[in-house]
MARLUMTOR-28197 format. One record per residue: residue in three letters; y, x, z negated of N, C-alpha, C in turn. Coordinates in steps of 0.2 Angstrom, whole numbers, padded with zeros to 4 digits, always signed. Layout:
BEGIN
ALAYXZYXZYXZ...
end
This chain:
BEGIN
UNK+0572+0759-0244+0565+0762-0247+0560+0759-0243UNK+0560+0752-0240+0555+0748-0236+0558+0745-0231UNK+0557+0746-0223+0557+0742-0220+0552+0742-0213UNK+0554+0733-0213+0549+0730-0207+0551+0728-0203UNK+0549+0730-0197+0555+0727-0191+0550+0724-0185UNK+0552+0718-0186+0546+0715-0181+0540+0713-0182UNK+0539+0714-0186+0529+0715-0189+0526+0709-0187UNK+0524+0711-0184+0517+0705-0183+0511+0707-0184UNK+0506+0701-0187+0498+0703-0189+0495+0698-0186UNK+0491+0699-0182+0486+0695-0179+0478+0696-0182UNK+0474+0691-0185+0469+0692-0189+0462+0685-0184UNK+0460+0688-0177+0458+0684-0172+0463+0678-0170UNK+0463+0673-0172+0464+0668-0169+0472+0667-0172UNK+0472+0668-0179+0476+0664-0184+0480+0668-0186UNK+0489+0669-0186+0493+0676-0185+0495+0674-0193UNK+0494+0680-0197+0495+0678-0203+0503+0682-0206UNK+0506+0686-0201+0515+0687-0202+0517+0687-0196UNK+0523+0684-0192+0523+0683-0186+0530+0686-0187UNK+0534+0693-0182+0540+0693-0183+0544+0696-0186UNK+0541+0698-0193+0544+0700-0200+0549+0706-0198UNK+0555+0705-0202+0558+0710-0204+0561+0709-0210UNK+0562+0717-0213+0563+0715-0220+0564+0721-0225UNK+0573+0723-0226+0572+0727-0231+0575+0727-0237UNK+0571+0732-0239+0571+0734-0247+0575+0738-0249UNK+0583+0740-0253+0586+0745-0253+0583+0750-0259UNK+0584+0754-0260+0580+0760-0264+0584+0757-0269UNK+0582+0758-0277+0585+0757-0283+0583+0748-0284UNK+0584+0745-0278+0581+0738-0283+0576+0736-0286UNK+0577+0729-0287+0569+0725-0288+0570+0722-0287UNK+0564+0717-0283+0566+0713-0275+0563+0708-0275UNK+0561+0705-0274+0556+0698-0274+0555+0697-0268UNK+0547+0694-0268+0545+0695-0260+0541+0686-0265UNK+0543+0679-0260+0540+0673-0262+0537+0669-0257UNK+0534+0667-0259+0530+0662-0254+0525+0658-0257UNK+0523+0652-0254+0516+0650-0255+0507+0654-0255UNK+0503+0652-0258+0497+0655-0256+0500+0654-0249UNK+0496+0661-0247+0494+0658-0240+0501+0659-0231UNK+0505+0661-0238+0514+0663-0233+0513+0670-0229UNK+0508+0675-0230+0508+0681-0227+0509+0685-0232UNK+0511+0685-0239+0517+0689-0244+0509+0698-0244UNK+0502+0695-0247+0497+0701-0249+0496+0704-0242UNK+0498+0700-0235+0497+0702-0229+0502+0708-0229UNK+0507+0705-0228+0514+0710-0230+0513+0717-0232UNK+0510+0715-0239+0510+0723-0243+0507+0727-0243UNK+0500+0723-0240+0492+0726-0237+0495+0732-0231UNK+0498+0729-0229+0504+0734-0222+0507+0739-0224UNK+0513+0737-0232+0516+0743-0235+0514+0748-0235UNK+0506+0745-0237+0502+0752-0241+0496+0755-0237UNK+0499+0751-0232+0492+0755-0227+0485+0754-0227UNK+0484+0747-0231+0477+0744-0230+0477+0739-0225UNK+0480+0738-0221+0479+0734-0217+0485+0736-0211UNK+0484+0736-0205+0487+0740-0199+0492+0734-0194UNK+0496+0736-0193+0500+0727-0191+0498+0730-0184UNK+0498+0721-0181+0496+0721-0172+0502+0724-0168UNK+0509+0724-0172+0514+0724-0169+0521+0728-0172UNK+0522+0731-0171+0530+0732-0176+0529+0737-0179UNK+0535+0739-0182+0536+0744-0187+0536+0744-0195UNK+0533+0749-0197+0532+0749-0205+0535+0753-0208UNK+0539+0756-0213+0540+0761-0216+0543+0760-0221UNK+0541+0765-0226+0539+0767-0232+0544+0775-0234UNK+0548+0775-0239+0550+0782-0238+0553+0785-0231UNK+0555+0782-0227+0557+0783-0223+0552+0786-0216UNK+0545+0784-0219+0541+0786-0215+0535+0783-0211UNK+0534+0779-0207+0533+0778-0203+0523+0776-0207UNK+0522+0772-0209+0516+0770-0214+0509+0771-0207UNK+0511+0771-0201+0503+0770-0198+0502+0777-0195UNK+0509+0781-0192+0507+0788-0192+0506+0792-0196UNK+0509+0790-0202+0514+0796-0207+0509+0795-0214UNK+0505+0789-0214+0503+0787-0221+0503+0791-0227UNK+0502+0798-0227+0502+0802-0233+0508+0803-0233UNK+0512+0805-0228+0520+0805-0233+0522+0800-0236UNK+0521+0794-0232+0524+0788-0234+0521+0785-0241UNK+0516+0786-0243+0512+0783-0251+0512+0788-0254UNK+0515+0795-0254+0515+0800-0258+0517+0797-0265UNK+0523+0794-0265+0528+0793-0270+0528+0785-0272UNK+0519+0783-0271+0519+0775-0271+0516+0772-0275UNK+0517+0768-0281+0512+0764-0284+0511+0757-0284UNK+0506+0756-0286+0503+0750-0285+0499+0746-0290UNK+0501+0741-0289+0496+0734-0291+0496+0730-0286UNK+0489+0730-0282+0488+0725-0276+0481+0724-0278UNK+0479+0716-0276+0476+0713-0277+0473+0714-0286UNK+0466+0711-0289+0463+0711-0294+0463+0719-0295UNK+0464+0724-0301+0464+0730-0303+0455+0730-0307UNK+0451+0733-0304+0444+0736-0308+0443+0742-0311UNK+0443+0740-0318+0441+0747-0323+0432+0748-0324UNK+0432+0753-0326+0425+0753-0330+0426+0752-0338UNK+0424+0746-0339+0424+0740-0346+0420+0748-0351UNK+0417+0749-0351+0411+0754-0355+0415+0761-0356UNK+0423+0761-0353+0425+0768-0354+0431+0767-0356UNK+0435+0771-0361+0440+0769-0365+0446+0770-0359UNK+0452+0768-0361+0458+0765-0356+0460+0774-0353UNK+0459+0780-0358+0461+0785-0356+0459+0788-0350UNK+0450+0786-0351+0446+0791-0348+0447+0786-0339UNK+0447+0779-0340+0448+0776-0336+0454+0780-0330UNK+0459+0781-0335+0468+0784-0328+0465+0789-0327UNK+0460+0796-0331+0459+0804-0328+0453+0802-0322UNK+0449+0798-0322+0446+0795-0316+0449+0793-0308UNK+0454+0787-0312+0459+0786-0305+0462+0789-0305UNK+0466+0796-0308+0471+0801-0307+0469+0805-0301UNK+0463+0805-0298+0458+0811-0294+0459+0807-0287UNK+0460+0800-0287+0465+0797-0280+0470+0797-0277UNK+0475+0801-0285+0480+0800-0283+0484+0811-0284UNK+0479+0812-0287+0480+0821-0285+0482+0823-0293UNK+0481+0829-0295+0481+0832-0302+0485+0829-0306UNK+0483+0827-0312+0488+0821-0316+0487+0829-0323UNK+0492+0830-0324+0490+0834-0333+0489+0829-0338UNK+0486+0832-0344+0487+0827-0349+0492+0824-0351UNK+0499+0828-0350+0506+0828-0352+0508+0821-0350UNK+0505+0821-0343+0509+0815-0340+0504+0808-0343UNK+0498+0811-0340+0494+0804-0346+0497+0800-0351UNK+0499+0806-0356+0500+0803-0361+0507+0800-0361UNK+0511+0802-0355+0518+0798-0355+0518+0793-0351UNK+0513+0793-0346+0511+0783-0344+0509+0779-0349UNK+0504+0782-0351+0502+0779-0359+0507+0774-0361UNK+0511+0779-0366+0518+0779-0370+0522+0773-0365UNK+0524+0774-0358+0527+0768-0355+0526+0763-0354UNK+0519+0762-0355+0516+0754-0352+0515+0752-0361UNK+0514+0756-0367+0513+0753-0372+0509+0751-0374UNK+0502+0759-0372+0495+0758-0374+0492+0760-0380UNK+0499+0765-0382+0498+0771-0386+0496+0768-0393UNK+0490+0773-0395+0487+0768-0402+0481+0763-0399UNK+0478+0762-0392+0476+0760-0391+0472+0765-0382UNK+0472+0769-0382+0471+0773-0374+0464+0773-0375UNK+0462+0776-0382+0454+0778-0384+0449+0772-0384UNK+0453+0763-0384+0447+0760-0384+0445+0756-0379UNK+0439+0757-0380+0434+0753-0373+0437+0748-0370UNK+0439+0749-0364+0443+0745-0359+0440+0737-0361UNK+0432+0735-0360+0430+0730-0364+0435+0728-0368UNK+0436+0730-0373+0439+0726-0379+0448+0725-0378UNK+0449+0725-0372+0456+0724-0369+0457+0716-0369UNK+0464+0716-0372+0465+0708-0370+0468+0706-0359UNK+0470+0702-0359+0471+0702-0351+0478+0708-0351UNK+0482+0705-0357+0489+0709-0356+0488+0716-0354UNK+0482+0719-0361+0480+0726-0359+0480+0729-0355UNK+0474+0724-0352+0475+0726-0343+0478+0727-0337UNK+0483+0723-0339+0490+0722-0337+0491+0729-0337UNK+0492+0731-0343+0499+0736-0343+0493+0742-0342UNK+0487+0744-0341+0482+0750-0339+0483+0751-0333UNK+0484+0744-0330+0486+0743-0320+0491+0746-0321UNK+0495+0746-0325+0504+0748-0323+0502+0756-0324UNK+0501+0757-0329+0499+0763-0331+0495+0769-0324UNK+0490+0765-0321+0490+0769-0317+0493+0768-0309UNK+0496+0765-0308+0503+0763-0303+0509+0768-0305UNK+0511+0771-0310+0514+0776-0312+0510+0782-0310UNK+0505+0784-0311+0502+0792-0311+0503+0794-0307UNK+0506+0793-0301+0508+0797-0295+0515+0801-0297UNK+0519+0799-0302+0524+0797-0301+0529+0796-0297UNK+0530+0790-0296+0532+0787-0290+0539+0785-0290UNK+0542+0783-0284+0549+0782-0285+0550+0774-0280UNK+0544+0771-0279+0543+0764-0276+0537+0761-0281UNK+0538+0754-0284+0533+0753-0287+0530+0746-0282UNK+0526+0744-0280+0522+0738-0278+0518+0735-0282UNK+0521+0728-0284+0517+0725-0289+0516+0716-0286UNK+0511+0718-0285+0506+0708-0281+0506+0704-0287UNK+0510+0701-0290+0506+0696-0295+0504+0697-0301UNK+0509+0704-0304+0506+0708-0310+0506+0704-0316UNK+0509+0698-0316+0511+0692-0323+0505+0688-0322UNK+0501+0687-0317+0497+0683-0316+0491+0682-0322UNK+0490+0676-0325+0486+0675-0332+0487+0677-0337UNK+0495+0681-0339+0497+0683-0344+0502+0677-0347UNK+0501+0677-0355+0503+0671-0359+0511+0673-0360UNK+0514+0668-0361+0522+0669-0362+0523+0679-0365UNK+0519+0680-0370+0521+0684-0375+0520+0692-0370UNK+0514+0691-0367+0514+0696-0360+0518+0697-0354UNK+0521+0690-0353+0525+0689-0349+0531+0692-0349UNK+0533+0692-0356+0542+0694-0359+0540+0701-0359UNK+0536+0704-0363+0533+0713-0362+0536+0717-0355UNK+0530+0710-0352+0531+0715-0344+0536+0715-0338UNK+0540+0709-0341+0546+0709-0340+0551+0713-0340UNK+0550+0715-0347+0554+0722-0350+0551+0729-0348UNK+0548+0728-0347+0544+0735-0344+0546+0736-0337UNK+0546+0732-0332+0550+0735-0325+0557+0734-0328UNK+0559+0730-0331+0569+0730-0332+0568+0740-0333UNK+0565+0740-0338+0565+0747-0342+0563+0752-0334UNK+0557+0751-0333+0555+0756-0327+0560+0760-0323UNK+0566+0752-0320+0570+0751-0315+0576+0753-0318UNK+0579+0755-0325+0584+0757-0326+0583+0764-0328UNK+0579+0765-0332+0579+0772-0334+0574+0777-0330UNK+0571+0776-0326+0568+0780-0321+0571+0779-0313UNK+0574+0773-0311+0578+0773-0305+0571+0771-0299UNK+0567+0770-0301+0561+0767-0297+0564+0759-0296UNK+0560+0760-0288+0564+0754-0284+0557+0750-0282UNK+0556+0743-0286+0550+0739-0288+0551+0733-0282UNK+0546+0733-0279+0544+0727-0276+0540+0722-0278UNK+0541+0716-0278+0539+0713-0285+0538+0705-0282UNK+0529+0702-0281+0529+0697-0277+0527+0693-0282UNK+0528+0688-0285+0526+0683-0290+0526+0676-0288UNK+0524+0671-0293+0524+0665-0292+0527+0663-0297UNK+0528+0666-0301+0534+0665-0309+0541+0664-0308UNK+0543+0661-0303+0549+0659-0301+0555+0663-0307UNK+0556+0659-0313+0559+0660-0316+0562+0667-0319UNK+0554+0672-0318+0554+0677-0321+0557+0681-0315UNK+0555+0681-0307+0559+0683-0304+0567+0682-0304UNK+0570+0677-0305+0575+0674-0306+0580+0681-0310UNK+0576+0682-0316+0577+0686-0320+0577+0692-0320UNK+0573+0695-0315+0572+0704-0314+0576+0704-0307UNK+0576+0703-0301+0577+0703-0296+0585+0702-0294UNK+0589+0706-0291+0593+0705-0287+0594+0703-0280UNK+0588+0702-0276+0587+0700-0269+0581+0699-0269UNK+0579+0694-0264+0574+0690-0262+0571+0690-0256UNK+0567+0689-0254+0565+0684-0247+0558+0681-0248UNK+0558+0677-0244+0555+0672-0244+0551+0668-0240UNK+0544+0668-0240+0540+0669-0233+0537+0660-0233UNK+0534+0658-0229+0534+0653-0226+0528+0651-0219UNK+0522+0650-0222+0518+0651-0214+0520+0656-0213UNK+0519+0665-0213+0520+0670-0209+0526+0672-0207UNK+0530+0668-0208+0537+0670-0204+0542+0669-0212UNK+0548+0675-0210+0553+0675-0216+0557+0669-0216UNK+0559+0667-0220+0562+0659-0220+0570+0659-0224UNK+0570+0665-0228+0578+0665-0232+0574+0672-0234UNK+0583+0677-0233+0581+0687-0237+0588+0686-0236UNK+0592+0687-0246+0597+0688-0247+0599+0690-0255UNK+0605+0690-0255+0605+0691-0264+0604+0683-0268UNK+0602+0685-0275+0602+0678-0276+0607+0673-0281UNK+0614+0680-0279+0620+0675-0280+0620+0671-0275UNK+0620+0671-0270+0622+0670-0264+0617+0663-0264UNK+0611+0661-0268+0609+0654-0266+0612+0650-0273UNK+0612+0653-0278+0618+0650-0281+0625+0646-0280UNK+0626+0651-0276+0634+0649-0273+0634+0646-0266UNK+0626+0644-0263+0627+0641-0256+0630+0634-0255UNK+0628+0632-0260+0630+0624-0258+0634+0621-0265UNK+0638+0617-0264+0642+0614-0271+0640+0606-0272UNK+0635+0607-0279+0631+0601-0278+0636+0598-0284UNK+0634+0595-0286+0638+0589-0293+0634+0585-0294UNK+0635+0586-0302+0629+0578-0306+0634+0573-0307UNK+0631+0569-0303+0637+0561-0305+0632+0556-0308UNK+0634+0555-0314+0633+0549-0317+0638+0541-0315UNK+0635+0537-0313+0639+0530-0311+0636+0523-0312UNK+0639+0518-0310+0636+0514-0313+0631+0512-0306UNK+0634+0512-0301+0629+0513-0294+0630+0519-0288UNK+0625+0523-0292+0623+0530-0290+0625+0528-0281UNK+0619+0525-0278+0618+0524-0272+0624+0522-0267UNK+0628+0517-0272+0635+0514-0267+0637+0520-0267UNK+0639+0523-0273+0645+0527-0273+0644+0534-0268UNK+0636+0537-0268+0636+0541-0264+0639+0538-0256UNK+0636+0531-0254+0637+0531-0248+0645+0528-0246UNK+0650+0529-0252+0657+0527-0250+0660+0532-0250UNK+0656+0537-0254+0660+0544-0255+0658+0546-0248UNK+0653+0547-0243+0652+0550-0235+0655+0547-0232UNK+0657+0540-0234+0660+0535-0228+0668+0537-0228UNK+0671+0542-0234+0678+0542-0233+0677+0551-0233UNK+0673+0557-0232+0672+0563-0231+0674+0565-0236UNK+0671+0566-0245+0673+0568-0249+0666+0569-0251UNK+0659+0569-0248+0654+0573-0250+0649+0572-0241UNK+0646+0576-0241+0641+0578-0236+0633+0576-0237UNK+0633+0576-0242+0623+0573-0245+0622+0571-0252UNK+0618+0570-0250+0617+0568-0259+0610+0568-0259UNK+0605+0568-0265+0599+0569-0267+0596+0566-0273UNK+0590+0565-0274+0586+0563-0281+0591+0557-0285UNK+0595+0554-0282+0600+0547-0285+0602+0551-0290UNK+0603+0559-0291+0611+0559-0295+0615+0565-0294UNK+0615+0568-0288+0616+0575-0285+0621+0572-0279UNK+0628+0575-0278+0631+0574-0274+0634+0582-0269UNK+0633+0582-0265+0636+0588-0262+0644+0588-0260UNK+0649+0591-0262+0655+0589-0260+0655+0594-0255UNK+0661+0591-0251+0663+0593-0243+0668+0598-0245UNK+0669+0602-0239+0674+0606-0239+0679+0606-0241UNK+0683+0608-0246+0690+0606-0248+0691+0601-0253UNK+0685+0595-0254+0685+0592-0259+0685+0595-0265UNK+0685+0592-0270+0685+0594-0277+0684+0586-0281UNK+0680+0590-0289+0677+0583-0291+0683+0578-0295UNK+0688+0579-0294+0693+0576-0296+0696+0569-0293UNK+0693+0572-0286+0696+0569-0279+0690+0563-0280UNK+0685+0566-0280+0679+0561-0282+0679+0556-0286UNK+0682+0556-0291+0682+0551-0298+0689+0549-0297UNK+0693+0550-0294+0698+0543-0292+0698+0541-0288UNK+0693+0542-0283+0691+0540-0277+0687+0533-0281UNK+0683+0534-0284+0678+0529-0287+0681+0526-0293UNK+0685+0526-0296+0689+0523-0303+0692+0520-0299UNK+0699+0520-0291+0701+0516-0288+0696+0512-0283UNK+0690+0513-0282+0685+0508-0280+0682+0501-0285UNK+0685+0504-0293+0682+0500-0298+0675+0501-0299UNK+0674+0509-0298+0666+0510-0301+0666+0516-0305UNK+0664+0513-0312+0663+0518-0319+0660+0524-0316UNK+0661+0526-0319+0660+0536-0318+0660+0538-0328UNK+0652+0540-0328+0650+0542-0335+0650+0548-0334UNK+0648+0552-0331+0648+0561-0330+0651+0562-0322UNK+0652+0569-0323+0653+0573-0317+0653+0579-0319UNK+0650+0583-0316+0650+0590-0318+0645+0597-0313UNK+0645+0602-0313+0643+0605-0307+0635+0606-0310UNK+0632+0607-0304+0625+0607-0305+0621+0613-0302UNK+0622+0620-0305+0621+0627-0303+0613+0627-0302UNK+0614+0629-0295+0605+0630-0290+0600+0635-0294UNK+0595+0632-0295+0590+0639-0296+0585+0643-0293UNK+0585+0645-0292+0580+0649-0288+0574+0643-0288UNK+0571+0640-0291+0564+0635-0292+0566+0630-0288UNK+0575+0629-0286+0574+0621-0285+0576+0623-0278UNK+0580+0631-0276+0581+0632-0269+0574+0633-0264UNK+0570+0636-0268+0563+0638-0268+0561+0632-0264UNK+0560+0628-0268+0556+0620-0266+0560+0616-0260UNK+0566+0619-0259+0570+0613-0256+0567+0619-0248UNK+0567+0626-0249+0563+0628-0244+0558+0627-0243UNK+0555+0623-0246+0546+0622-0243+0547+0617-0240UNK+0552+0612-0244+0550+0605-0241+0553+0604-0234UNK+0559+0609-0232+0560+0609-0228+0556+0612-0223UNK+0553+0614-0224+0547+0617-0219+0540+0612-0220UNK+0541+0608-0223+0535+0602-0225+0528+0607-0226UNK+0530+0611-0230+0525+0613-0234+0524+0613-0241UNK+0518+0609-0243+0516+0609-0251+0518+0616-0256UNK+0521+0619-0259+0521+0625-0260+0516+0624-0267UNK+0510+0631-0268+0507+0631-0273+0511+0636-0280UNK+0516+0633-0283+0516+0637-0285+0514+0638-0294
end
């Protein structure tokens, strides 16, 4: 449904995606992560044809985003950057206004965005008296009116409390299953992507840094929590006899190829050192996330 091959953007002096390639399969929902500042709104600004890459290829719908632009966003919607309503005009009158951006919208369909996003019972009141969530879901609301079959959404969770959080949650699951729209979805809610997403990438000073499934960082490395009486020794006699490869934060042990944690613990019981626990220690997205910042010794904001 999207891909970039090569992308490069140049903005004067200071190259804010160098490189990029990156696809999205149609039907998923994707995660696109980074710190402020990784390239990610540069990226999308590209998808959508607001901002023009120095180098490389874009495509959308299979259509080439710098020649083609109207084929390519025919079928596309969006949440990018902050969404502005007119406060003084009710939520309805608001999407028949942006409807006329996006090409003849009927009532019919109004009222089934409406119904989607979960405004219904409330379309008629003054956008003013919206809480943040509201606004939330009148973005989403008109990111559908094309009716699209790619959604791009920048940071749609952004200042929404748990209870909108879990909503809007449900609302792309829902989006993604019962309509077959294939969502792009950049956030800083780790967890929440964890949740929606079957594939990731992950951006880094401009450049992509990890694009894969996110079994696949689950299952990369085989960590272990050992509990002992000296963390420290025992990691460093477990490397001196090749039954673990690293260890981390004084209780994480990485075992080697072919070990196993059984081999561990009579390794160390015949050392004469207590062992309280042992047990696997499954990666999560926030803690692979981190270990990719720091390996890139970048602060991640997230």
């Amino acid at each position: 449904m999207i891909e970039l091959k090569n992308v490069v953007k140049i903005f004067g002096r200071r190259t804010a995606v160098e490189d990029l390639t990156l696809t999205v399969p149609a039907g998923a929902i994707y995660g696109l992560l980074g710190h402020n500042g990784a390239g990610k709104s540069t990226a999308i600004g590209m998808m959508l044809g607001q901002v023009w890459p120095t180098h490389g290829e874009v495509r959308v719908g299979g259509y080439e985003v710098t020649s083609h632009r109207q084929q390519a966003l025919q079928r596309v919607g969006a949440i990018f950057e902050a969404p502005v309503f007119y406060d003084y005009l009710s939520g309805r009158r608001n999407l028949e206004i942006l409807s006329h951006y996006t090409g003849p919208t009927s009532p019919a369909r109004l009222r089934e965005v409406i119904d989607w996003v979960g405004l219904t019972g409330r379309e008629n009141s003054k956008v003013r008296t919206y809480s943040h969530g509201m606004r939330t879901r009148l973005a989403l609301a008109q990111a559908l009116l094309p009716n699209p079959n790619l959604l791009i959404l920048d940071e749609p969770g952004d200042g929404l409390d748990p209870e909108g959080i879990h909503e809007l949650r449900l609302t792309i699951l829902r989006l993604n299953r019962e309509l077959g729209l294939t969502i792009l979805l950049s956030s800083h809610l780790l967890t929440e992507v964890e949740q929606l997403c079957t594939g990731i990438a992950v951006m880094n000073q401009g450049r992509k840094v990890f694009e894969g499934p996110l079994a696949s960082i689950r299952s990369e490395r085989r960590w272990l929590r050992l509990r002992c009486g000296d963390f420290a020794l025992a990691a460093s006699a477990l490397r001196g006899v090749g039954l673990v490869t690293a260890d981390r934060e004084g209780r994480l042990i990485e075992l080697a190829p072919g070990a196993a944690s059984d081999g561990v613990v009579r390794f160390l019981v015949e050392q004469g050192m207590a062992v309280f626990e042992i047990a696997p220690e499954e990666q999560t997205l926030e803690s692979y996330y981190l270990s990719l910042m720091r390996d890139s010794r970048v602060k991640p904001a997230v």
